[in-house]
PAMIDREN-671605 format. One line per 2 residues: their letters; for each residue z, y, x of C-alpha. Coordinates in Angstrom, 2 decimals, padded with zeros to 5 digits. Layout:
# PAMIDREN-671605
A) Z/Y/X | ...
***
This chain:
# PAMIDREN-671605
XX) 000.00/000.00/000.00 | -000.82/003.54/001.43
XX) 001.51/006.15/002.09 | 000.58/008.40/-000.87
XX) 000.51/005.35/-003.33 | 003.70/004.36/-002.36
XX) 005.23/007.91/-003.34 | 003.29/007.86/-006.29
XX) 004.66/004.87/-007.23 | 007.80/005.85/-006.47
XX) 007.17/008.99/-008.36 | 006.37/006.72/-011.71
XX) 009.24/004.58/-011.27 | 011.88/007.80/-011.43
XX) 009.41/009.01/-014.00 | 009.26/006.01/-016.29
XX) 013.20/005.53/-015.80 | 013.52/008.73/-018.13
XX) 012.62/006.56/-021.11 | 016.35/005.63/-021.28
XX) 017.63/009.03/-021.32 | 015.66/010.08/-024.45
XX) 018.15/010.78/-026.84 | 019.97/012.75/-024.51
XX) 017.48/014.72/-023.28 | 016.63/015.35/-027.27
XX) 020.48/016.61/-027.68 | 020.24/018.85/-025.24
XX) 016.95/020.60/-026.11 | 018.31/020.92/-029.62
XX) 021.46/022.36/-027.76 | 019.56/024.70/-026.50
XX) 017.46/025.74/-029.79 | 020.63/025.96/-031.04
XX) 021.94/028.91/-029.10 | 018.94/030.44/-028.97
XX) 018.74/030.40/-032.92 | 022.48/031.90/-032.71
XX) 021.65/035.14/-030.39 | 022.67/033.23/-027.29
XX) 020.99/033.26/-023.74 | 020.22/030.82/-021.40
XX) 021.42/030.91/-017.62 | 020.09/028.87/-014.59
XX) 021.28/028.64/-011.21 | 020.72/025.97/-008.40
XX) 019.96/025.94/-004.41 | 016.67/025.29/-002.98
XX) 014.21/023.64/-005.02 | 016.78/023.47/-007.67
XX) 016.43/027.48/-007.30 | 012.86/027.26/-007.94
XX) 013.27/025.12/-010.86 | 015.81/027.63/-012.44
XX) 013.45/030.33/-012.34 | 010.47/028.26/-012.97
XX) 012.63/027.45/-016.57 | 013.85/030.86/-016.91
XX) 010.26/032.03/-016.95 | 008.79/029.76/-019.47
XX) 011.63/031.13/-021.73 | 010.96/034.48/-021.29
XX) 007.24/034.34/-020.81 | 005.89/031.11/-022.57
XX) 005.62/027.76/-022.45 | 002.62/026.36/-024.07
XX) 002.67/028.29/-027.35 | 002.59/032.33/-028.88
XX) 006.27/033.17/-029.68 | 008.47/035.94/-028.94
XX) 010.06/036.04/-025.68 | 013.58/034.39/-025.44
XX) 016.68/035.31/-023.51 | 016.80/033.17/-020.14
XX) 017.94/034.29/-016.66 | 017.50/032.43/-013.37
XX) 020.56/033.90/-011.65 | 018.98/032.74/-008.72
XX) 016.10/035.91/-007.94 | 018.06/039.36/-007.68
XX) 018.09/039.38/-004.05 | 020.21/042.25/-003.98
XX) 023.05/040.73/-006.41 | 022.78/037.56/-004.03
XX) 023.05/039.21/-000.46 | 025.78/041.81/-001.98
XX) 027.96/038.79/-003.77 | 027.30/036.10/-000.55
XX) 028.41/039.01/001.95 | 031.18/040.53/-000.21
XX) 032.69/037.29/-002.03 | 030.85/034.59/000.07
XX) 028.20/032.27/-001.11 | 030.15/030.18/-003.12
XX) 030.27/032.47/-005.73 | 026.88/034.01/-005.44
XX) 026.35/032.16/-009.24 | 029.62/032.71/-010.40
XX) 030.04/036.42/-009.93 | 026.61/036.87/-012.39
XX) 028.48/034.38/-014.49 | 031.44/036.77/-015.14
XX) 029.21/039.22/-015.54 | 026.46/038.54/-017.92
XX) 027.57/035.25/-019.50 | 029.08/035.55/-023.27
XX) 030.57/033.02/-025.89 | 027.64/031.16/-027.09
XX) 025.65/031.43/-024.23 | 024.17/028.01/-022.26
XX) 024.79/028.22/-018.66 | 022.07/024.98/-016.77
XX) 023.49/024.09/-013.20 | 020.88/022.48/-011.67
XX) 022.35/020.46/-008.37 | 019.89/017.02/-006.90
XX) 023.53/016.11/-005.41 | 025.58/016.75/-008.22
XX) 028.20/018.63/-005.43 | 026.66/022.48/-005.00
XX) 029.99/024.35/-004.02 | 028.07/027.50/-005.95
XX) 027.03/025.37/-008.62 | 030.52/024.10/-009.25
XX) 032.27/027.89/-009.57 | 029.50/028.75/-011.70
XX) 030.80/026.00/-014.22 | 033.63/026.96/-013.75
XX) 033.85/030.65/-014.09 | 031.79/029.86/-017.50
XX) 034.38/027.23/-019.15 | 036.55/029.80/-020.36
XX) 034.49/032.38/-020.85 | 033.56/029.89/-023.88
XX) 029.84/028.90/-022.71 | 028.50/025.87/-023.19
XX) 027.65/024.27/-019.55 | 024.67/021.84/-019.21
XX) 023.82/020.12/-015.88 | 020.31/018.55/-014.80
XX) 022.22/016.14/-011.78 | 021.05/013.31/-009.56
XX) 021.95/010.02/-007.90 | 025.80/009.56/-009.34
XX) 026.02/013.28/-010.47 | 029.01/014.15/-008.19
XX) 031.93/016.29/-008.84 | 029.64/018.49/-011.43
XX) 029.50/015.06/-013.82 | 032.49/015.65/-014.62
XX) 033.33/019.42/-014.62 | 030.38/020.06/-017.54
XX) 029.82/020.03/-021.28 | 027.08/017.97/-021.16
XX) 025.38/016.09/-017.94 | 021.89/014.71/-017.39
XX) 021.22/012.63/-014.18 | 017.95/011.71/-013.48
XX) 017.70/008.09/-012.37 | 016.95/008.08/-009.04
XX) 019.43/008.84/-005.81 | 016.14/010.27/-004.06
XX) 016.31/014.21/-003.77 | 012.16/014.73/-004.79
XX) 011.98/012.37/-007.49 | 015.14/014.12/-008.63
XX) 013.58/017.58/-008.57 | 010.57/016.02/-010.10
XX) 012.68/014.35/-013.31 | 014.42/017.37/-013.46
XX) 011.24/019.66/-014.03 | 009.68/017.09/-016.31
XX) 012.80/017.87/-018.68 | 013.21/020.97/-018.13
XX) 009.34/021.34/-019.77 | 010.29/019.00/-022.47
XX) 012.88/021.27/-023.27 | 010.49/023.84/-022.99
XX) 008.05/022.24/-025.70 | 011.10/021.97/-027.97
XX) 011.70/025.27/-028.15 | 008.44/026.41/-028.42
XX) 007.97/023.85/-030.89 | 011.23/025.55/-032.39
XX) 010.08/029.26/-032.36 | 006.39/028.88/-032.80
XX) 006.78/030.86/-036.12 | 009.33/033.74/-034.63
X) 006.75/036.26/-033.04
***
């Protein structure tokens, strides 16, 4: 087998794996319809790739997915560079996430830690500082879902202990999600 077919494969296993999680990831998107239907936003954080994916979400929220429908209130806290370098040098970069927590999250709000390891130090105070602010937290995890599994709401851990198949379950639910809602707010323009 070649070197790209065995990643593909690889890639299909993870992939295919999902198939047990369906329910869950169902409950969460209609989580998420949920507070959006209520006035509530959506906040993402995560390091790395994870960082990319949290915008990449935030952005089909705002923006659009695949249909027309008003824009809808989603923030990667992972892009003001400014709010990043100022928190990381000021509080240190453990609470680079947290410190936009306490500051834009609100009761009803969704706050998505994204982490492949399940263990993001910044990931974790972001939970955290959002429990008792009264939002709901929501992780997209991998391999055993470390110390987040058990700090959240509500955990999804993609089946895999490999960091890119992780990343690559992670955005394939992260656009089912997306499809949801869009599904959910094709009417609201």
């Amino acid at each position: 087998m070649s070197f790209i077919a065995q990643h593909i494969q690889q890639h299909q296993a993870a992939i295919d794996a999902l198939s047990a999680l369906e329910s869950t990831i169902q409950a969460h998107g209609e989580l998420l319809i949920a507070a959006l239907r209520a006035g509530g936003k959506i906040l993402v954080c995560g390091n790395g790739g994870s960082a990319a994916d949290a915008q990449h979400l935030a952005a089909e929220l705002v923006g659009r997915f695949g249909h027309a429908r008003r824009g809808l209130p989603a923030i990667a806290l992972t892009t003001d560079s400014s709010a990043l370098t100022s928190i990381g040098n000021d509080f240190g970069f453990d609470a680079v996430f947290a410190r936009q927590v306490e500051a834009l999250a609100r009761p009803g709000d969704v706050l998505i830690g994204i982490s492949t390891s399940g263990n993001s130090r910044n990931v974790i105070a972001a939970i955290n500082t959002a429990t008792p602010l009264g939002v709901t937290t929501l992780g997209l995890l991998g391999g055993t879902g470390g110390a987040l599994k058990t700090l959240l709401d509500h955990a999804l851990i993609a089946p895999s202990s490999d960091t890119p198949r992780i990343q690559e379950c992670h955005i394939l639910i992260a656009h089912i999600w997306c499809a949801m809602i869009d599904d959910a707010f094709k009417d609201a323009a």
